[in-house]
N, C-alpha and C positions, 0 to 999 in steps of 0.2 A: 296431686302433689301437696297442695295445701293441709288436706286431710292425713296427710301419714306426718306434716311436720307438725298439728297442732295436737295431732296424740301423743307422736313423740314431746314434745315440750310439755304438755301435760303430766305427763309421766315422772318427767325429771323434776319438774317443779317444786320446791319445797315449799312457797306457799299455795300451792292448789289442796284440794281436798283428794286428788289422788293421790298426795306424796301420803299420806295417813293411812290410806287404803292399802296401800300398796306396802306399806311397813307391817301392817296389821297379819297382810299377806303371806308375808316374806316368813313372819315370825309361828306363824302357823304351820305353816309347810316344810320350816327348818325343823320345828318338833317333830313332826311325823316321819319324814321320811329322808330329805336331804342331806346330803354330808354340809356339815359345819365348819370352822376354818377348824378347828382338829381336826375329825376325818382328812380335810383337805391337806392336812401336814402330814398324816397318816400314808394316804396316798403317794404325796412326792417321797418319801422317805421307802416305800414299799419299790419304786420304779425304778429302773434301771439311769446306773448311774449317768452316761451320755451328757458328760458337762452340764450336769444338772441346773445349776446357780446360773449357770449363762445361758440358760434360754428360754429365759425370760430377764431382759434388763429393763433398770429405771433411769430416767429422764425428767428432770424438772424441778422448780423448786419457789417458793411465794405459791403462789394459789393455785397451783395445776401440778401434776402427775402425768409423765406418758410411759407407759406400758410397750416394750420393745419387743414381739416376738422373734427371736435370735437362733433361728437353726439354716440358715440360709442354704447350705447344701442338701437339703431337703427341703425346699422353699416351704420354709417355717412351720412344715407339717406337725401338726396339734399332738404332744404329747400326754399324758398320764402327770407327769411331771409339770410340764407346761402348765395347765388346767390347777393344776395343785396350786402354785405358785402364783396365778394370776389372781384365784379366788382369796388366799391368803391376801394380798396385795391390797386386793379391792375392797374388802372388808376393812383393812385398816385405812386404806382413802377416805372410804366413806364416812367413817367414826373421828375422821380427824377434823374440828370445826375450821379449819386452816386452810383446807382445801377444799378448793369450790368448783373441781371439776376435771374430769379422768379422759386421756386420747393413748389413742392406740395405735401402733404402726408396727411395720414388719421391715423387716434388713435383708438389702440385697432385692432380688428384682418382684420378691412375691411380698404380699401381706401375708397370707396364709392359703396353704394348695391344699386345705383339708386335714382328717384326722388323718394319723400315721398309721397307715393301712398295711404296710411292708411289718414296722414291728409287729402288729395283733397278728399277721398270717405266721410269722415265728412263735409268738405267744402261744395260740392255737395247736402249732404243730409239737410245740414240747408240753402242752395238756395244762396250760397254765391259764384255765378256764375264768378261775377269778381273777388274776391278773386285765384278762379282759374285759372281766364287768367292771374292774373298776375304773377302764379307760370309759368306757361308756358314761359310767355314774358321773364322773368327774366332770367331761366335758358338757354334758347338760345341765347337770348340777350351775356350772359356772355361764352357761348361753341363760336359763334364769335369774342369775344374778344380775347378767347385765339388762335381761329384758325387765326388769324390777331395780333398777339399780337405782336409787335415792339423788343423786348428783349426777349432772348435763356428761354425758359421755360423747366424743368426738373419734369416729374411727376415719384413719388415712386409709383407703383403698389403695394405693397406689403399688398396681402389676397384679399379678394373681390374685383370685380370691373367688377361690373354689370350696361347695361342700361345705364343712366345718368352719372354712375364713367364715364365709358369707353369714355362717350360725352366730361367731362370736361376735359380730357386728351388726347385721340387720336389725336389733333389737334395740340399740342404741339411741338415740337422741340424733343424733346426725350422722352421716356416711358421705364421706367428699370422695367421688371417683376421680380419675385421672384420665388422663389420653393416654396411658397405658396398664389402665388397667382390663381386666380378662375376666369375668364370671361366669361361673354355671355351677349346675347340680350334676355333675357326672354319676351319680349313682348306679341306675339302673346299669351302665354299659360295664360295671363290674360285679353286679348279682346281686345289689342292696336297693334300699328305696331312697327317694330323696330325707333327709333326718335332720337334726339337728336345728329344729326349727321352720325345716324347708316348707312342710306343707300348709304353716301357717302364711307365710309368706306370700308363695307363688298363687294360695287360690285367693290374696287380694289386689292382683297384679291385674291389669284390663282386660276383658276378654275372657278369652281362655287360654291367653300366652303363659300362663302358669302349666296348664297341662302341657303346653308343648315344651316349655324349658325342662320340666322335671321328666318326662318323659324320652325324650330327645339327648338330652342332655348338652343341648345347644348352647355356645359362648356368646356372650352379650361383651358387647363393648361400654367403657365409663359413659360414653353419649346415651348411649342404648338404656342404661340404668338410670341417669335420668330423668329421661322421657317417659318410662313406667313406673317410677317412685322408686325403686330401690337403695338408690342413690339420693341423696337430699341437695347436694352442692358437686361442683365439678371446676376445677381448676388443670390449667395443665401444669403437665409432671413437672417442669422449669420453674413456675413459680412454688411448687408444694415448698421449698423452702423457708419465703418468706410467708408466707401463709402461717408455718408451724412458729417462725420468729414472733408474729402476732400473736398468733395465741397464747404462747410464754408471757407476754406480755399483760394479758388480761388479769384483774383481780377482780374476779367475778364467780357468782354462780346463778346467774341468770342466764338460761335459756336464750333470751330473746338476744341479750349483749354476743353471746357465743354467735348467735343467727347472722346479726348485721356484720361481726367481724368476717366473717364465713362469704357472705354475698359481699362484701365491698372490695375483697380480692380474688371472688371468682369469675370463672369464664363461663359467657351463654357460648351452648353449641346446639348443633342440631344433628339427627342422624343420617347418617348417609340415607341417598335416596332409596338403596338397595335391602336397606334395615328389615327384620320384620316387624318392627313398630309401625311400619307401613303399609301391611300386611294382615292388620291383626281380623279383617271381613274375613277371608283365606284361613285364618287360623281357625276361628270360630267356627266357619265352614265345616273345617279338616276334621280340629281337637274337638269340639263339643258334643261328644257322642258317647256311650251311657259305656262301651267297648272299646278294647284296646280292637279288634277287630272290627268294628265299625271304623274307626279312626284310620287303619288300616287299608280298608277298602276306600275309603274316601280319599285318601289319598291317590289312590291307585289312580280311583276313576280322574280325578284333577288332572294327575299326570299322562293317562292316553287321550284325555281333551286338551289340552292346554301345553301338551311337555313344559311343565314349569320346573325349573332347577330347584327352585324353592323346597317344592313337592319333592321330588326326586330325594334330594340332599336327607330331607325329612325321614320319609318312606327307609331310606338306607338305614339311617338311624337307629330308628325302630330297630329293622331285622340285626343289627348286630347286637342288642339288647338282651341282657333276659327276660324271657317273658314271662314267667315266675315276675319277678320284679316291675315288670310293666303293668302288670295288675293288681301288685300291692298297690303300685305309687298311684294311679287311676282312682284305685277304690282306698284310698286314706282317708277314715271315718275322721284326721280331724284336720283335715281342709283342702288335698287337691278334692276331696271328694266331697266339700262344703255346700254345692250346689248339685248332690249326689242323693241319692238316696240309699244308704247304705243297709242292706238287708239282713234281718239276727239272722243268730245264725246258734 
């Protein structure tokens, strides 16, 4: 835990020697290949109209910005447009010496249920092939931005935060789960791999509860993320209000001020006993095998020695998976598969 919050504050820090680095970074990788906040205009204005302007609203005013993803009858599911509009946004937060620091939250019961995977299967089916690439481009485009973002970034977990959620926040400076909030990597159980940042993530999670999340596509609870770093702070859903009042309140762009405000109205929890944070000898057991079929098998045998539910539940998983996809997400040259050896090819 300590270790993911002193990189993140690192990160954000404008007087460390990574905020330099990291501008140096930015500015390099904008010339080469990134869309820009033009392209990023480019793109919303290319996207289907779907009450464009509103989904994405603003919030705040003195020294903080919050970022509203607003599609709530698609539990805020990540648009083309969306992505356009947050990166525009974020770009002129950052440039504005006024503002000392960017939060994000989603409307109605989810943060974000992921990329909008119903429009791209429409997109696809009427042959509007770059349409697609540029939902791709954009939304990564902008999970860089914020995993490089210059100023303390604060994401509200609070409810869903699946896939693409989890991309345009994990990278952030801080992440407060809720007691209702819902995570996972559902990819593989729809023919894709975990993305969006996923594989960096999951293979520095304990263990090898990274291969079992991404794999599996198993939901973790606000507790649950926590206790493996995902999560930085955890308050319940009742208080996120005055929590969010606090933070309006700060004029700051210090890291550490954002931290103590964050801790001095959150809540300690712990995971249920049934967790698999509880688990994770079992997991490493199961997941830690060079094969999705090893992995397989070892489950197996678990389950006619032990009938574990665990197992079981597991095992299912898997088989309703694509296995195409089971063995991308396994073998991701850049990090479920970091403790991998991944062979040319």
């Amino acid at each position: 835990m300590r270790r993911f919050r002193a990189a993140a504050s690192l990160a954000g820090d404008p007087r460390s020697p990574h905020f330099h680095f990291l501008r140096h970074c930015r500015s390099f990788c904008r010339s080469s290949s990134l869309p820009d906040a033009d392209d990023a205009a480019a793109a919303a204005a290319a996207a289907p109209a779907d009450g464009l302007e509103s989904q994405v609203l603003v919030e705040g005013s003195g020294s903080s910005r919050t970022a509203i993803l607003n599609r709530p009858s698609v539990l805020n599911a990540f648009s083309t447009a969306m992505g356009a509009k947050l990166q525009k946004l974020y770009k002129n937060w950052e440039d504005d010496p006024d503002i000392g620091f960017v939060m994000m939250k989603g409307s109605g019961r989810a943060f974000c249920a992921g990329g909008d995977i119903v429009s791209l299967y429409h997109l696809i089916n009427r042959g509007k092939i770059e349409d697609c690439k540029d939902f791709f481009r954009t939304i990564y485009s902008f999970i860089y931005f914020v995993g490089t973002y210059l100023k303390p970034h604060v994401a509200l977990l609070n409810g869903i935060t699946m896939g693409g959620g989890a991309g345009v926040s994990i990278p952030g400076t801080f992440r407060v789960a809720t007691d209702k909030t819902v995570f996972a990597t559902p990819e593989t159980l729809i023919g894709f791999h975990p993305d969006a940042g996923a594989s960096f993530y999951l293979s520095h999670l304990p263990g090898h509860l990274g291969e079992y999340l991404g794999l599996t596509g198993e939901k973790l609870t606000g507790a649950e993320m926590i206790a493996c770093g995902l999560a930085t702070h955890y308050t319940l859903d009742a208080k996120l209000p005055l929590i969010e009042e606090q933070l309006g309140k700060l004029v700051t762009d210090d890291p550490s001020v954002i931290e103590s405000m964050l801790e001095k109205y959150g809540d300690l929890v712990c995971p249920d006993k049934m967790s698999v944070v509880h688990k994770i000898e079992l997991v490493d057991k199961c997941f830690g095998h060079e094969t999705v079929e090893e992995i397989i098998d070892a489950l197996e045998s678990q389950t006619a020695g032990l009938k574990d539910s665990w197992c079981n539940s597991a095992l299912r998983r898997l088989k309703e998976a694509s296995p195409l996809s089971l063995k991308v997400s396994l073998r991701s040259p850049c990090a479920l598969g970091t403790r991998r050896e991944v062979p040319n090819t």
